[in-house]
Biopython code that builds the backbone (N, CA, C, O; Angstrom):
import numpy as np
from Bio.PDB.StructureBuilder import StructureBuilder

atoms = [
    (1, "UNK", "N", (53.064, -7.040, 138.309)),
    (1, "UNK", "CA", (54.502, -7.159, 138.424)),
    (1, "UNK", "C", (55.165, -6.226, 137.417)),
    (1, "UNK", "O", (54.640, -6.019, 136.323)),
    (2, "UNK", "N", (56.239, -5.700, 137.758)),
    (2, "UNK", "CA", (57.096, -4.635, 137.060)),
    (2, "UNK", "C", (57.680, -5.920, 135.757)),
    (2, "UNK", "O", (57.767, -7.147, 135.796)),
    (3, "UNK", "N", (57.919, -5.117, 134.926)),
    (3, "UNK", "CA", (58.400, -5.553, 133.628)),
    (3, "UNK", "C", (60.074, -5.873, 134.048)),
    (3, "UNK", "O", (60.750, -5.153, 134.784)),
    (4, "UNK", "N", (60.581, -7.258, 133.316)),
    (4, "UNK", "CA", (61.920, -7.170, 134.307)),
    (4, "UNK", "C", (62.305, -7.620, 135.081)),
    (4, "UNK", "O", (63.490, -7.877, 135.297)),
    (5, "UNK", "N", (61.126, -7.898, 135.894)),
    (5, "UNK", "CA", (61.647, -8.026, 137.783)),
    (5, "UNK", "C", (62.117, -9.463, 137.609)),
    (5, "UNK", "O", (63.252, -9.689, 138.029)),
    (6, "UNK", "N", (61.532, -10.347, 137.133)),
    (6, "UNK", "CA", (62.043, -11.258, 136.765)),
    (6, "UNK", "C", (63.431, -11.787, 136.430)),
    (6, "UNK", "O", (64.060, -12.724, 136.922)),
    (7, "UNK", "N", (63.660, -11.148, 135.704)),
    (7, "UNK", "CA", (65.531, -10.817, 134.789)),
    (7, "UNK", "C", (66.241, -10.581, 135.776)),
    (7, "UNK", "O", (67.038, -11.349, 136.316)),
    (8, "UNK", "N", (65.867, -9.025, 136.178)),
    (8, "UNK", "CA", (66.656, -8.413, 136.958)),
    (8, "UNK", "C", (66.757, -10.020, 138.311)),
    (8, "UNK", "O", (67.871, -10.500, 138.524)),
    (9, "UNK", "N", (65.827, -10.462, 138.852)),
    (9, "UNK", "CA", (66.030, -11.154, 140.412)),
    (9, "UNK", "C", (67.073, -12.355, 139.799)),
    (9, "UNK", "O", (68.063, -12.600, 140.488)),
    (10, "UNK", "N", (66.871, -13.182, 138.413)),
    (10, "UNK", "CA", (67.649, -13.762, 138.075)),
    (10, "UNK", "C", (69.085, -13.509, 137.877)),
    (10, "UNK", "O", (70.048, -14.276, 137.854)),
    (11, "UNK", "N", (68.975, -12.184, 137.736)),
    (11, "UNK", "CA", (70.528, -11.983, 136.971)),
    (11, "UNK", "C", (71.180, -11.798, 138.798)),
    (11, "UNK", "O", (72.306, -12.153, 139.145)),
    (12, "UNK", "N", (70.057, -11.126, 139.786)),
    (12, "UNK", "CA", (70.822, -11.341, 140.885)),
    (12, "UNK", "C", (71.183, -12.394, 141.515)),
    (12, "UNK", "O", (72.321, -12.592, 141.940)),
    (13, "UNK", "N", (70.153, -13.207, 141.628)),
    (13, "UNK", "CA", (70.588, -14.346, 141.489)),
    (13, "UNK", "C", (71.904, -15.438, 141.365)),
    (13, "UNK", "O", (72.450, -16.203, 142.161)),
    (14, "UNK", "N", (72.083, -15.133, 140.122)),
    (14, "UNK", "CA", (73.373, -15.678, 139.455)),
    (14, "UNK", "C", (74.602, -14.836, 139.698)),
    (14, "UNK", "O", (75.727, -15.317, 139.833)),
    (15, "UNK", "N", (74.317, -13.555, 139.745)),
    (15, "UNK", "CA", (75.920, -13.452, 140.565)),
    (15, "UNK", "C", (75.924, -13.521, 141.952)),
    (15, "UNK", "O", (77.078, -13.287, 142.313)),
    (16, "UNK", "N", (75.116, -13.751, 143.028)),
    (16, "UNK", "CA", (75.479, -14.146, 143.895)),
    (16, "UNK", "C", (76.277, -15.625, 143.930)),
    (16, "UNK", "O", (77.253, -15.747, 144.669)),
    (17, "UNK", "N", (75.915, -16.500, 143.276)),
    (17, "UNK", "CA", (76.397, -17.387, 142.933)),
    (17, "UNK", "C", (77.651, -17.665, 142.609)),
    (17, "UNK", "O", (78.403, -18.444, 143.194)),
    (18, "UNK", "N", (77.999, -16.637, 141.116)),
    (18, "UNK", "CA", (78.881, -17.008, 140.352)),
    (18, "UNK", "C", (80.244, -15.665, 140.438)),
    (18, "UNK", "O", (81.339, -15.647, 139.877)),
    (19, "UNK", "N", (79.569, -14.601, 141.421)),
    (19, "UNK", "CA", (80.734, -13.535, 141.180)),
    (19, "UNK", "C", (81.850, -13.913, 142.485)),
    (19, "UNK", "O", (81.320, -13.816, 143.592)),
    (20, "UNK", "N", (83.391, -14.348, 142.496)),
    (20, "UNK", "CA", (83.429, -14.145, 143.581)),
    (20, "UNK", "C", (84.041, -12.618, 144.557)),
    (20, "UNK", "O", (83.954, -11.522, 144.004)),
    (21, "UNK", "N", (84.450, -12.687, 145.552)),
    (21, "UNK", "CA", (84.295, -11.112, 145.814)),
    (21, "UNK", "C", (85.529, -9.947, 145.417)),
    (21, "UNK", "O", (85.372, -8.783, 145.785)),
    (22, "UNK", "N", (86.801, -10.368, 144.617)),
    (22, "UNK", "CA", (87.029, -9.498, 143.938)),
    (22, "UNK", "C", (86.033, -8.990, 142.567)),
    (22, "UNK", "O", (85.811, -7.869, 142.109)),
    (23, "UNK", "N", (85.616, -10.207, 142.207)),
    (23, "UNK", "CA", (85.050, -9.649, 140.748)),
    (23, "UNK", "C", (83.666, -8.843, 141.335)),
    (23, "UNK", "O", (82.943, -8.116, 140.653)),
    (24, "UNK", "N", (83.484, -9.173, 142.826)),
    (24, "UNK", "CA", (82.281, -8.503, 142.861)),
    (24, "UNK", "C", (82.069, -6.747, 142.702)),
    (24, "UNK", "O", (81.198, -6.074, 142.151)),
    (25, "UNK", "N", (83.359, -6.381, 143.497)),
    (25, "UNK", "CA", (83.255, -4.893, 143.468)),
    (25, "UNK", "C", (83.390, -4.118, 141.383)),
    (25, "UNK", "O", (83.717, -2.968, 141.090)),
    (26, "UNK", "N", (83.053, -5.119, 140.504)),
    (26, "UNK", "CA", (82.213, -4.959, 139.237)),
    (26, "UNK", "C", (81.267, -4.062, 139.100)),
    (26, "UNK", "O", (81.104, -3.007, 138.487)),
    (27, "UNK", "N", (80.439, -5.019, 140.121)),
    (27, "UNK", "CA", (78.685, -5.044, 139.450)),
    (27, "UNK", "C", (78.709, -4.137, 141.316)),
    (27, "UNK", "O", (77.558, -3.768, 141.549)),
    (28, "UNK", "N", (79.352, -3.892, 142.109)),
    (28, "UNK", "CA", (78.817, -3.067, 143.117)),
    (28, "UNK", "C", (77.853, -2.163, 143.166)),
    (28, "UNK", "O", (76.916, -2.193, 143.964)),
    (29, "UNK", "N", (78.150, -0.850, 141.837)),
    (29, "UNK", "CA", (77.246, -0.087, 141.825)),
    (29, "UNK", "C", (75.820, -0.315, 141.420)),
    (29, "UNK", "O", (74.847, 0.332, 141.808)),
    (30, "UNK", "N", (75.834, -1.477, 140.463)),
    (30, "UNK", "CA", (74.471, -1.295, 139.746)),
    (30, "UNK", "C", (73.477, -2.361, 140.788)),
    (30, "UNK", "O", (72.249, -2.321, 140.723)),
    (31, "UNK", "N", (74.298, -3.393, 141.831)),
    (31, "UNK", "CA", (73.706, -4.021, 142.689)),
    (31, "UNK", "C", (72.946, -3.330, 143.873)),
    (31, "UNK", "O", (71.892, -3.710, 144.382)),
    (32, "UNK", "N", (73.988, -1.814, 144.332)),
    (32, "UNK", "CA", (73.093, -0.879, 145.517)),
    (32, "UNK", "C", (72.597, -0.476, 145.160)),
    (32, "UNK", "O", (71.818, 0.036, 145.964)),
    (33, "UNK", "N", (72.240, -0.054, 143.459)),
    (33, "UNK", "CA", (71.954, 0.783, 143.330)),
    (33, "UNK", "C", (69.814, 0.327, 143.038)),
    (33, "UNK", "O", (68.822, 0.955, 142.668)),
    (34, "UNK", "N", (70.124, -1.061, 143.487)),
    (34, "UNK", "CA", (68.852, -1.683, 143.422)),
    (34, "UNK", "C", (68.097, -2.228, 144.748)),
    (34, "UNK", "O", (67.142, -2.971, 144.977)),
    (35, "UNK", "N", (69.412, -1.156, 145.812)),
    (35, "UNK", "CA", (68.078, -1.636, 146.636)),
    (35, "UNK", "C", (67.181, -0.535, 146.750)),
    (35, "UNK", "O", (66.180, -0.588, 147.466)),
    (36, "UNK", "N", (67.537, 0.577, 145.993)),
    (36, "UNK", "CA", (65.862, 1.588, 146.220)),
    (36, "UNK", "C", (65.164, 1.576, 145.140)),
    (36, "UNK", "O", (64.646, 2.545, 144.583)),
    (37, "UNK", "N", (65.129, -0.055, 144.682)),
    (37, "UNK", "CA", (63.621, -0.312, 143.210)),
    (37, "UNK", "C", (62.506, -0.516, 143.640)),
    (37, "UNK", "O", (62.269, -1.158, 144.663)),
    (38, "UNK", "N", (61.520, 0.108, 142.771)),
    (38, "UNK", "CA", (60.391, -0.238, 143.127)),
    (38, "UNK", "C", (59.746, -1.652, 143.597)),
    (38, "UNK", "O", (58.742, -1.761, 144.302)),
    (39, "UNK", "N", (60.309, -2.419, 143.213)),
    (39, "UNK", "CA", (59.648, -3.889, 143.517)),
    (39, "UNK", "C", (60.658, -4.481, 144.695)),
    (39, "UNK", "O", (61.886, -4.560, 144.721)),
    (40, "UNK", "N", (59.868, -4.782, 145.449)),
    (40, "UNK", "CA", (60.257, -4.972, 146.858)),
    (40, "UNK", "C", (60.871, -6.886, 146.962)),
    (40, "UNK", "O", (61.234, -7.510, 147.959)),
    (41, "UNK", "N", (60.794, -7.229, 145.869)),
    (41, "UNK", "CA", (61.647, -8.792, 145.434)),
    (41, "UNK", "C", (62.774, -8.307, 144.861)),
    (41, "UNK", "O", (63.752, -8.987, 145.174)),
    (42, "UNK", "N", (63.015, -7.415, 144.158)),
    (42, "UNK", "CA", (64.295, -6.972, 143.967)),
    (42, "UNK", "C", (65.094, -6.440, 144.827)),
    (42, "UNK", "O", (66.161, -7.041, 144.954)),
    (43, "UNK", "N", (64.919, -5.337, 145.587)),
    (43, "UNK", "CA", (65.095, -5.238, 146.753)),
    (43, "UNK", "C", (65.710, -6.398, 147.671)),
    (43, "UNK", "O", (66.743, -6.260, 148.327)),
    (44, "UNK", "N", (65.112, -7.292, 147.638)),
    (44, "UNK", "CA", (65.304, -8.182, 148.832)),
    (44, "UNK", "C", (66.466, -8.953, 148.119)),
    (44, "UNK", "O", (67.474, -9.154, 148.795)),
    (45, "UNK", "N", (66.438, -9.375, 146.918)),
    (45, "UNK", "CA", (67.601, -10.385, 146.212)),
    (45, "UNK", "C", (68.705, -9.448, 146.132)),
    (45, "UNK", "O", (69.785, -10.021, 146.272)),
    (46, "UNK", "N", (68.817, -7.834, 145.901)),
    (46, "UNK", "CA", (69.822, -7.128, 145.877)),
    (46, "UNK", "C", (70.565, -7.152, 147.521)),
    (46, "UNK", "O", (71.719, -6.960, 147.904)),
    (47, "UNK", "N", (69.618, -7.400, 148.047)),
    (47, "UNK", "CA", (70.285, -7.518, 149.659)),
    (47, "UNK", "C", (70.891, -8.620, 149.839)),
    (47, "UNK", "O", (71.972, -8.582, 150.427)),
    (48, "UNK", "N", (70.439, -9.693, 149.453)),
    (48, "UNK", "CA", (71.157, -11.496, 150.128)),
    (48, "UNK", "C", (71.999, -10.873, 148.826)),
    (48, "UNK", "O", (73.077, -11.342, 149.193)),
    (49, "UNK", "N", (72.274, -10.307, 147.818)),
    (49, "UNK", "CA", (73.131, -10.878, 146.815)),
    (49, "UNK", "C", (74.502, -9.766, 147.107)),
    (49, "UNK", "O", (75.579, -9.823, 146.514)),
    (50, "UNK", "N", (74.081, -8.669, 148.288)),
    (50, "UNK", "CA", (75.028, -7.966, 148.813)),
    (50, "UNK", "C", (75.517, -8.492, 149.777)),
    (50, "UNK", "O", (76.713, -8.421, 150.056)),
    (51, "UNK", "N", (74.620, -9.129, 150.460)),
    (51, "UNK", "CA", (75.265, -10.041, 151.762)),
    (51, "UNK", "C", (76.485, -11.119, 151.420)),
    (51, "UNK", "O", (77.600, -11.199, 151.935)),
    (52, "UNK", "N", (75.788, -12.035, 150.213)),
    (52, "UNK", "CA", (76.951, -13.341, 149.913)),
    (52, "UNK", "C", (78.133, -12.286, 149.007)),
    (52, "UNK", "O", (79.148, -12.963, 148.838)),
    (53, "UNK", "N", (78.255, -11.280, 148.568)),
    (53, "UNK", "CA", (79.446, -10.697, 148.521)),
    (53, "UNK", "C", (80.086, -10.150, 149.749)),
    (53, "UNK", "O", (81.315, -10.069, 149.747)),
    (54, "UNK", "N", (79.355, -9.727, 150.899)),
    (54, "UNK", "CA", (79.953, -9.456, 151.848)),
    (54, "UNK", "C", (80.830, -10.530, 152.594)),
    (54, "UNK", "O", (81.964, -10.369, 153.045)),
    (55, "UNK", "N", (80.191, -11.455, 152.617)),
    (55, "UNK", "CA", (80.647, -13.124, 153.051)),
    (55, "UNK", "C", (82.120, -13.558, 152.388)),
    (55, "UNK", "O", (83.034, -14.074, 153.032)),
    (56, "UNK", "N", (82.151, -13.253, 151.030)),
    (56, "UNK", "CA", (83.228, -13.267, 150.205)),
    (56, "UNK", "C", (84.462, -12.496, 150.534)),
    (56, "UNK", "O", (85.569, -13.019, 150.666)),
    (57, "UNK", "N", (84.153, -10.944, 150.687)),
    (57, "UNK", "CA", (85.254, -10.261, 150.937)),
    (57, "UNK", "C", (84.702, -9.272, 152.080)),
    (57, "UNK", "O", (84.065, -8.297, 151.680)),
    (58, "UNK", "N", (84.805, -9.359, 152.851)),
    (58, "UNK", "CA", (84.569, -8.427, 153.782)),
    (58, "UNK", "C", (84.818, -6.608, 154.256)),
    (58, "UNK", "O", (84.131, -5.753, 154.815)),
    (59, "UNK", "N", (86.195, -6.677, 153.658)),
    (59, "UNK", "CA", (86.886, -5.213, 153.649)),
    (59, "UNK", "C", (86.295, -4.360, 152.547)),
    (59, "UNK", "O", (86.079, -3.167, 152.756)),
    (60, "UNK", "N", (85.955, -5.070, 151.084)),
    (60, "UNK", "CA", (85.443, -4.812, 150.470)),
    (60, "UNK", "C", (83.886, -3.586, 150.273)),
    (60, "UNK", "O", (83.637, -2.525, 149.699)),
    (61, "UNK", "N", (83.294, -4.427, 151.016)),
    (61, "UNK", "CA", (82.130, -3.882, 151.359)),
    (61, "UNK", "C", (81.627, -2.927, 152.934)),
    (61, "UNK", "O", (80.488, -2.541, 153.199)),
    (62, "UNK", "N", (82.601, -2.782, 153.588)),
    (62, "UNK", "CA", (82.594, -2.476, 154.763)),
    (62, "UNK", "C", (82.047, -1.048, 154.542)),
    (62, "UNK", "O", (81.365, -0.499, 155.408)),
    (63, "UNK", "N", (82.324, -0.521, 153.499)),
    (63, "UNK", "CA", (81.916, 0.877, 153.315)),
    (63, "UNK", "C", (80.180, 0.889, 153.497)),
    (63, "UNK", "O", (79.514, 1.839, 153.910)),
    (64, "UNK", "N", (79.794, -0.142, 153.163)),
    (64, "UNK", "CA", (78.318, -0.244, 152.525)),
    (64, "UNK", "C", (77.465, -0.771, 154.090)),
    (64, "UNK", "O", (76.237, -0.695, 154.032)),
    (65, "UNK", "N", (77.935, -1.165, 155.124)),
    (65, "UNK", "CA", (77.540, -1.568, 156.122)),
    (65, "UNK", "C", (76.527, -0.225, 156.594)),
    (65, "UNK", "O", (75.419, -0.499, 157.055)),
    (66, "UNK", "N", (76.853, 0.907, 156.492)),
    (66, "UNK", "CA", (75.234, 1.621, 157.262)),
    (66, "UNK", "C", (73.961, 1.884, 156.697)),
    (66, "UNK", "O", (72.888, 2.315, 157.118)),
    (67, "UNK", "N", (74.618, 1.313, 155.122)),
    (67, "UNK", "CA", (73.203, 1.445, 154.382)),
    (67, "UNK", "C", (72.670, 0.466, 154.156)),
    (67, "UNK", "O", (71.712, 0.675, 153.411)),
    (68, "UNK", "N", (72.812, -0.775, 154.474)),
    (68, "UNK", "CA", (72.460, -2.196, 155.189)),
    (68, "UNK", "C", (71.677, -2.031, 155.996)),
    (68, "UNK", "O", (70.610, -2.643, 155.963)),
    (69, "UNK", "N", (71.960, -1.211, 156.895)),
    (69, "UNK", "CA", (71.387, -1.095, 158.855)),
    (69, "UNK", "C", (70.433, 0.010, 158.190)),
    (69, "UNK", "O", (69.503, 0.313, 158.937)),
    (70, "UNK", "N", (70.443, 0.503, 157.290)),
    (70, "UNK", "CA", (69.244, 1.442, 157.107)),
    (70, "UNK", "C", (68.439, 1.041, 156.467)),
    (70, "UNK", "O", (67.598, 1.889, 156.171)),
    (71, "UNK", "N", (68.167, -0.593, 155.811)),
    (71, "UNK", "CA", (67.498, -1.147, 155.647)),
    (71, "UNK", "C", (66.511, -1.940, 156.456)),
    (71, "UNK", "O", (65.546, -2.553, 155.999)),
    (72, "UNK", "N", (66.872, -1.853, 157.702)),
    (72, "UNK", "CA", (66.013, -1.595, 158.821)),
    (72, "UNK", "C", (64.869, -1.209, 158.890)),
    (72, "UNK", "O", (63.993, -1.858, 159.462)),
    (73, "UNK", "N", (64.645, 0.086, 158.231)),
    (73, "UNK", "CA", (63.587, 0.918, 158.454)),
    (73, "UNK", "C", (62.568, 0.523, 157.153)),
    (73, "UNK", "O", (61.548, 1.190, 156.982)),
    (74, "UNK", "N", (62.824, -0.328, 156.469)),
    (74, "UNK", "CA", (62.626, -0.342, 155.353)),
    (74, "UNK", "C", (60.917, -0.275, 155.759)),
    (74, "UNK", "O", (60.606, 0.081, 156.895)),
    (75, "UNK", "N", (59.994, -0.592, 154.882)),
    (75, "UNK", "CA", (58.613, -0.882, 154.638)),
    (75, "UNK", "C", (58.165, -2.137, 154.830)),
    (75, "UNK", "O", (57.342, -2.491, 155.674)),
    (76, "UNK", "N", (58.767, -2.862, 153.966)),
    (76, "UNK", "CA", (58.632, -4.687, 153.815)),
    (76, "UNK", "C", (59.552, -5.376, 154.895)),
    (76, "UNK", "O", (60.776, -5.250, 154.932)),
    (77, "UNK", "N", (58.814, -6.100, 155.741)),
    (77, "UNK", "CA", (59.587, -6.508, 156.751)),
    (77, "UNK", "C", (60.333, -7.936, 156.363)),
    (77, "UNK", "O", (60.837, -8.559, 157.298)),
    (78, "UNK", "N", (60.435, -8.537, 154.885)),
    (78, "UNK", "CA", (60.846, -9.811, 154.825)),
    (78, "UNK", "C", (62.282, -9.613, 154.853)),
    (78, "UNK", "O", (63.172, -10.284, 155.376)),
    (79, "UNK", "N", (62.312, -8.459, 154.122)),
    (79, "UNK", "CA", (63.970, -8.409, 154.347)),
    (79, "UNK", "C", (64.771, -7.273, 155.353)),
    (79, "UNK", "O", (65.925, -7.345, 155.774)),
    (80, "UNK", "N", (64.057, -6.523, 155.518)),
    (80, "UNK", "CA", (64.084, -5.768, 157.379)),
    (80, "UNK", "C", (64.827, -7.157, 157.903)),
    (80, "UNK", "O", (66.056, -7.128, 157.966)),
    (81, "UNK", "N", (64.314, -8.053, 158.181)),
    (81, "UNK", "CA", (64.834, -8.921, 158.652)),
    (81, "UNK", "C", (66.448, -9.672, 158.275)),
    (81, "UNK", "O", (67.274, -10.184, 159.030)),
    (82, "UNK", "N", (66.451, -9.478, 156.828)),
    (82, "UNK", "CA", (67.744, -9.922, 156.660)),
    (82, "UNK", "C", (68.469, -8.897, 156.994)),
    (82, "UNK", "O", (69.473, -9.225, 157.627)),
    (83, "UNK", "N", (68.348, -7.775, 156.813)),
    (83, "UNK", "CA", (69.423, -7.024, 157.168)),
    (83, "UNK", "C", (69.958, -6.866, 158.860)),
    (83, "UNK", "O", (70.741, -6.027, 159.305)),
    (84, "UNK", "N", (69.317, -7.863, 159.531)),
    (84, "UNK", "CA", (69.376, -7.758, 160.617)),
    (84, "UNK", "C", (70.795, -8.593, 161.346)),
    (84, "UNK", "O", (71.285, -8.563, 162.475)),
    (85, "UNK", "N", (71.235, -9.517, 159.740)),
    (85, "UNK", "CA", (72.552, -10.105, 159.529)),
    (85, "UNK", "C", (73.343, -9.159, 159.562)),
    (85, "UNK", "O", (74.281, -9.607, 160.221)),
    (86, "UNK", "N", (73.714, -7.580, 159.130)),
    (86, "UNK", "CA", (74.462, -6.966, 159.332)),
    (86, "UNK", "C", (74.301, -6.103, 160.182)),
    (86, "UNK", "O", (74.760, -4.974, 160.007)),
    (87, "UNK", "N", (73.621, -6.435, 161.279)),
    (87, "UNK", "CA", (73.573, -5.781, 162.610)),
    (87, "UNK", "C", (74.578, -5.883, 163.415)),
    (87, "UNK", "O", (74.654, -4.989, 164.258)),
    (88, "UNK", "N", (75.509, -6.820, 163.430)),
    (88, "UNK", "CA", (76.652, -7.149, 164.438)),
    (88, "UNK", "C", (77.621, -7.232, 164.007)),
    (88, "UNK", "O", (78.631, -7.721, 164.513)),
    (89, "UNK", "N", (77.391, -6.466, 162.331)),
    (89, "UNK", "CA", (79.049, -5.910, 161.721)),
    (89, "UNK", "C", (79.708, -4.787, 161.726)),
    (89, "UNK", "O", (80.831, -4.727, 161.226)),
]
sb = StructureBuilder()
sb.init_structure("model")
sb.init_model(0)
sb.init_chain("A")
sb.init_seg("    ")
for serial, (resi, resn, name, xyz) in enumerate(atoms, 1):
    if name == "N":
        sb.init_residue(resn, " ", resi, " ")
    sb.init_atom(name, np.array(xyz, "f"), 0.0, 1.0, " ", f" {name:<3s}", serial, name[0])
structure = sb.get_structure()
C-alpha cells in the first residue's frame, strides 16, 4: 500500500460528508486532481466524493461531467462502474 492512502481516503471521506457544495468548489482542484493517483482506492473515493458534491450542487460541477464518463475506460472496473452514475448527466 502507498504511504498515505489511508489519510488521503479518509480525508476524502470526510469531506464528502462534511463539505457542502458551495464550500465544495474549495477543495475541487486537489479532489480531480486525485483521480489520476496511483492507488486505485483513492481513485475510487475521489469519485463518490465528486459525485456527493455533484448531488449537492449540480451547476457547479457540470464542467467536470466528461471526465467522469472518461472514467469509463478506466482499468479497475469497481469504480468504472460508479461512474456509470454520470452517464445520464
Amino acid at each position: 500500500m502507498l504511504p498515505l492512502v489511508p489519510a488521503v481516503a479518509a480525508a476524502l471521506t470526510t469531506a464528502a460528508k462534511v463539505l457542502s457544495g458551495d464550500n465544495a468548489t474549495a477543495v475541487l482542484p486537489q479532489v480531480t486532481s486525485l483521480l489520476a493517483h496511483r492507488s486505485d482506492s483513492v481513485r475510487k473515493k475521489a469519485l463518490m466524493t465528486l459525485h456527493r458534491f455533484y448531488q449537492r450542487n449540480p451547476s457547479g460541477l457540470a464542467h467536470l461531467v466528461p471526465k467522469f464518463r472518461s472514467m469509463l475506460c478506466d482499468k479497475v472496473r469497481t469504480y468504472s462502474g460508479l461512474s456509470l452514475l454520470w452517464r445520464g448527466k
